[in-house]
Each structure stands twice: as structure tokens, then as C-alpha cells.
C-alpha positions in Angstrom: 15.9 -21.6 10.5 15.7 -23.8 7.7 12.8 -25.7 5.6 12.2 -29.0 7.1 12.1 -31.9 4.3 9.4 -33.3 5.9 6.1 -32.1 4.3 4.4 -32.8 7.7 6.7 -31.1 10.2 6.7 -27.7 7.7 2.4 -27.9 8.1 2.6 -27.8 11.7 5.1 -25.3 11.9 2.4 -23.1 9.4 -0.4 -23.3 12.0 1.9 -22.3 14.8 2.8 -19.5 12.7 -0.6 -19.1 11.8 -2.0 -18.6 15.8 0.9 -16.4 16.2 0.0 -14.5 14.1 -3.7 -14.3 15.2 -2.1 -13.3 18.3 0.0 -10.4 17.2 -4.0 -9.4 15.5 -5.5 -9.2 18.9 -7.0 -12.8 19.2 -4.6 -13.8 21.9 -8.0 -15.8 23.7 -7.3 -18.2 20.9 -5.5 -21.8 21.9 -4.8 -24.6 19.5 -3.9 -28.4 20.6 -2.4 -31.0 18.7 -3.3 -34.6 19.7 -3.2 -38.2 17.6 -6.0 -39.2 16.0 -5.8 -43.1 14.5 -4.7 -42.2 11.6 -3.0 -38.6 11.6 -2.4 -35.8 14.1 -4.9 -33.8 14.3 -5.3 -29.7 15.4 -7.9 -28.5 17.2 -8.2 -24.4 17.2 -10.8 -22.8 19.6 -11.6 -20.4 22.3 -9.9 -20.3 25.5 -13.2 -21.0 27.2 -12.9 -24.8 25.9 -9.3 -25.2 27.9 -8.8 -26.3 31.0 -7.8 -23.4 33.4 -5.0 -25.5 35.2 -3.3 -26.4 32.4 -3.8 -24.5 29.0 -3.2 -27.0 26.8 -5.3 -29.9 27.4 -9.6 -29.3 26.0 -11.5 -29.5 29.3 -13.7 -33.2 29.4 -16.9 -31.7 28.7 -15.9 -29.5 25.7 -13.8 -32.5 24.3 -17.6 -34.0 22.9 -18.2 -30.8 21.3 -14.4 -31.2 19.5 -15.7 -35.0 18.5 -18.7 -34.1 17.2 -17.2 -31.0 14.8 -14.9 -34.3 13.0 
């Protein structure tokens, strides 16, 4: 795989890596989600316990407040 030119696209592809690897450490209840922010995307990293069960990806409604309020 090569080095993407793009500074953003390599940065993303270091906090992937990064979760991986906090994975492979025994921190597999860990979850990240990427969403767009106004002027940036952002990255959220938490516990599994602030994800929706249905759908892994996606911050259940009542933990999003506690994401908006650690900006």
C-alpha cells in the first residue's frame, strides 16, 4: 500500500491503525466514529457503551450530548 499525498487521508488512516492496534492490546470494547463537523471531520473514540447496539457505528442520541459537550 502506498503513502497517500494527501496529508488528511494519511491521518485518518493513523487512527485506524491506531484502534487497531488498541485492539490487538486487548481494548477491543473500544469504537471510534468519524462524522463532519462545520469545518473539519472530526473522530470521536470511546467505549462501546456510548454506541448504539443495532448498529455499531452510529453514538446512541443520549450519549451524543456528552460527545458535544467534550468539544
Amino acid at each position: 500500500m502506498s503513502k497517500s499525498e494527501l496529508a488528511h487521508i494519511r491521518r485518518s488512516q493513523r487512527v485506524t491503525r491506531m484502534v487497531s492496534e488498541l485492539h490487538r492490546m486487548g481494548f477491543q470494547r473500544l469504537r471510534f466514529m468519524p462524522y463532519m463537523y462545520p469545518i473539519a471531520y472530526r473522530i470521536q473514540i470511546a467505549s462501546i457503551s456510548y454506541f448504539a447496539v443495532a448498529n455499531g457505528c452510529h453514538v446512541k442520541g443520549e450519549a451524543w450530548s456528552t460527545f458535544a459537550a467534550s468539544r
